[in-house]
MIDOMAR-72689 format. One record per atom (N, C-alpha, C): residue in three letters; y, z, x. Coordinates in steps of 0.05 Angstrom, whole numbers, plus 5000, padded with zeros to 4 digits. Layout:
! MIDOMAR-72689
alaYZX...
! end
This chain:
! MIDOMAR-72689
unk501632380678unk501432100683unk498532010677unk497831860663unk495331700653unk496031420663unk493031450686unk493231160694unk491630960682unk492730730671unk492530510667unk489730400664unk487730410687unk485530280692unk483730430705unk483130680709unk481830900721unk481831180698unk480031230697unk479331470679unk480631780693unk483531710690unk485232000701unk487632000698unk487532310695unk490432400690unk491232510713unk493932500726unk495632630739unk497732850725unk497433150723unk499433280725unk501233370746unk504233320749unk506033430761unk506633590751unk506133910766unk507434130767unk510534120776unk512134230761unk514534340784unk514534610775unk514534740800unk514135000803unk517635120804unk518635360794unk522135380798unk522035400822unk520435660836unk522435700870unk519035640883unk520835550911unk518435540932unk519635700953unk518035890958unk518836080980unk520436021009unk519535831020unk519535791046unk521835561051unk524635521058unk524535321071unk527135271057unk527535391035unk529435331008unk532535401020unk533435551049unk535835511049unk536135271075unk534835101076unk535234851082unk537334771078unk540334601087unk542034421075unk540334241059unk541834121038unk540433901022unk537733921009unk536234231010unk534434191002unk533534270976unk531934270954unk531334310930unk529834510926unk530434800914unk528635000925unk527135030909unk525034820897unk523434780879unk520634680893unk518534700881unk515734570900unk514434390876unk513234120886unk512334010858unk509733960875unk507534040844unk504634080858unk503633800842unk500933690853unk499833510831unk496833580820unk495533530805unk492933720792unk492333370776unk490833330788unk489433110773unk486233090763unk486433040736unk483233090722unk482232780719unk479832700726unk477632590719unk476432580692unk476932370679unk474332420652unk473632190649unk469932240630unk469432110617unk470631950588unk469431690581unk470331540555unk470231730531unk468431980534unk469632110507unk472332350515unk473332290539unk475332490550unk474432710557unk471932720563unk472033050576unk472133070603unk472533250617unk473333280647unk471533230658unk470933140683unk469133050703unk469133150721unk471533150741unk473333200766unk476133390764unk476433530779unk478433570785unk480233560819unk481933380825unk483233300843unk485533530845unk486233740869unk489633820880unk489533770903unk492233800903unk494133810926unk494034060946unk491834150966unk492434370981unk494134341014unk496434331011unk498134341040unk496734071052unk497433791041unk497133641052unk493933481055unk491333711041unk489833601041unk488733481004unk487133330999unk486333340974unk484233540967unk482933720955unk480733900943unk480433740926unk476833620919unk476433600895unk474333740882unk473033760855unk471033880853unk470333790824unk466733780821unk466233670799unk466233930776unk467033740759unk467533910728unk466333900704unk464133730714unk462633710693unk461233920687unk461633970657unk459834170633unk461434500639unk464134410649unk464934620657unk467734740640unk466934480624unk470234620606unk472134550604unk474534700594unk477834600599unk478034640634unk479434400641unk479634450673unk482134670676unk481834880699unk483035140706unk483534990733unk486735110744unk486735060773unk488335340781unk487535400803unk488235690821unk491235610834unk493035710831unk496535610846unk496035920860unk495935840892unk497136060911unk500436230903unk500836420918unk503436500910unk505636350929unk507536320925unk510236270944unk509935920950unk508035870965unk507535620966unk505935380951unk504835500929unk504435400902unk501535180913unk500435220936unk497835040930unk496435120907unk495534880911unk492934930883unk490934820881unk488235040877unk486134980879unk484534910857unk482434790857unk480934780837unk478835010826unk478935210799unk479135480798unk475735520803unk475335780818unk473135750831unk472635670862unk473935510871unk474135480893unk472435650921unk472035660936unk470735910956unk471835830975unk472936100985unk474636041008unk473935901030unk471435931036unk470035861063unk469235531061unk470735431035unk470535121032unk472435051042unk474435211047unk477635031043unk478334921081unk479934731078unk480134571108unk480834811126unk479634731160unk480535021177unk484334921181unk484435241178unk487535331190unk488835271162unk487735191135unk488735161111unk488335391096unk486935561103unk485135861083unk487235991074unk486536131050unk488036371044unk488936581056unk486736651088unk487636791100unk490036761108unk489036531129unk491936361140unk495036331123unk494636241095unk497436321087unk498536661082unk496936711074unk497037031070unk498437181101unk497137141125unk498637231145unk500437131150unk500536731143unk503536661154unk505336761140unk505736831118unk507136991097unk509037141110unk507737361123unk508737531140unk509737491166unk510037291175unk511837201192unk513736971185unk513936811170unk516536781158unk518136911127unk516937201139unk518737351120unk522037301120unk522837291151unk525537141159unk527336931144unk524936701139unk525736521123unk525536531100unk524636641086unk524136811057unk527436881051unk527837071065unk530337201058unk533337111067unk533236911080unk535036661092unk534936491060unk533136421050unk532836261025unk534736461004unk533836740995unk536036820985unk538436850994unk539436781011unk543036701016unk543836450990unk542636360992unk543636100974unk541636070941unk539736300936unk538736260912unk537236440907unk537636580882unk535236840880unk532536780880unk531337090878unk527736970891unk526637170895unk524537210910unk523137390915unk524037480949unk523637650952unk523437840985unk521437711001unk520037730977unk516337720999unk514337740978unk511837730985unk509137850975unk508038030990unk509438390977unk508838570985unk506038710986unk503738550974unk501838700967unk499438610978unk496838690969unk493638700989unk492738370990unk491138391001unk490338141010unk488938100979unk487738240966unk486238200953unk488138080925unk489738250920unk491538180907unk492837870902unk493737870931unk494337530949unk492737330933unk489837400934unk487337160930unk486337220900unk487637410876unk487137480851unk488637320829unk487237000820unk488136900809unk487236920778unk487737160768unk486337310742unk489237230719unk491937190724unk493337150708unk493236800702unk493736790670unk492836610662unk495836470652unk496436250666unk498536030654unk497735790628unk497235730611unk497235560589unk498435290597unk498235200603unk500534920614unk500034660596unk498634680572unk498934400557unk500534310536unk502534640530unk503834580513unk508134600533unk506634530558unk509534570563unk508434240580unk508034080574unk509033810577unk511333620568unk512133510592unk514933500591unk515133190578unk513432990589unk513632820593unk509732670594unk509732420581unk507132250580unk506831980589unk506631870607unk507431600624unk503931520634unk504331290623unk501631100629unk502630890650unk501830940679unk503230790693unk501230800721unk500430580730unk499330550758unk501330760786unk504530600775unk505830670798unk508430900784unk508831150782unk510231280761unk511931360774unk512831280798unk515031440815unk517531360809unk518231160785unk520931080770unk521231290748unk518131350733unk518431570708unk518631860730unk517431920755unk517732210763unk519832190773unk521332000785unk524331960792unk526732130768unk525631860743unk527132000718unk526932340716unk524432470712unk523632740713unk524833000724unk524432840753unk525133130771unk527333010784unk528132790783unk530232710799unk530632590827unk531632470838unk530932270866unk530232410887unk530732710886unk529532900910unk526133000906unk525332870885unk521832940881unk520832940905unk518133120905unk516633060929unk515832820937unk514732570917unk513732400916unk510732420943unk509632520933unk506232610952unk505732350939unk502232330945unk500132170938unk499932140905unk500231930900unk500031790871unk497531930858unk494631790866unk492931840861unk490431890884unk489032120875unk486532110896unk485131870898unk483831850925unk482531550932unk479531610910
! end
């Protein structure tokens, strides 16, 4: 999404499975993340804006490159790459998901009754917080919408069960 009158782009992720929550009645066992970049008039990155569990992360990007963002596992936050843990909001850390992990392993595997998936995230903490594999994501754009308010084009997109989060960072 390219807005209109502000120097930014909005990408909507949809992620296929979201771990947690997915054998819900009625629910969509998909997670949609948003990753929004900042640029200057000659387009280069400035900012980078995500979505972490309800809070915004932002971080400046200047002279820093193609913007990179860090996606946790299962629950698909996403950080701005680089990030340090000891920035992120309390009771939001990687620790914190990493252990809650392991206690709704329950609901993990309740989700596979109704859709394949993963078990769990069997492995080290370190592992957990090793965002070394690299996704490409500019050539799998789905869709290009210049729009203040785009929740009619992400409607079209993902369909009337979208997350519909925050449009744009303040």
């Amino acid at each position: 999404m390219v807005h209109p009158t502000r120097p930014i782009i909005a990408y909507h992720l949809l992620w296929l499975d979201d771990v947690h929550g997915s054998w819900v009645p009625f629910t969509v066992p998909t997670d949609e993340e948003i990753v929004w970049v900042g640029h200057d008039p000659s387009g280069a990155p400035t900012d980078i804006w995500t979505f972490w569990h309800g809070k915004i992360l932002r971080a400046d990007w200047r002279s820093r490159g193609t913007p990179a963002v860090d996606v946790q596992w299962g629950k698909h936050g996403s950080l701005p790459h680089g990030t340090i843990e000891s920035d992120l909001p309390r009771f939001r850390t990687l620790n914190t998901f990493y252990a809650l992990h392991y206690l709704g392993i329950a609901d993990i595997l309740l989700g596979r009754l109704t859709r394949p998936g993963p078990s769990g995230f069997f492995h080290s903490y370190a592992r957990y917080r090793d965002f070394s594999r690299i996704l490409i994501l500019g050539d799998s754009l789905d869709v290009v919408v210049r729009s203040a308010d785009p929740r009619e084009a992400l409607t079209a997109v993902f369909g009337a069960r979208y997350s519909n989060k925050l449009l744009w960072p303040d």
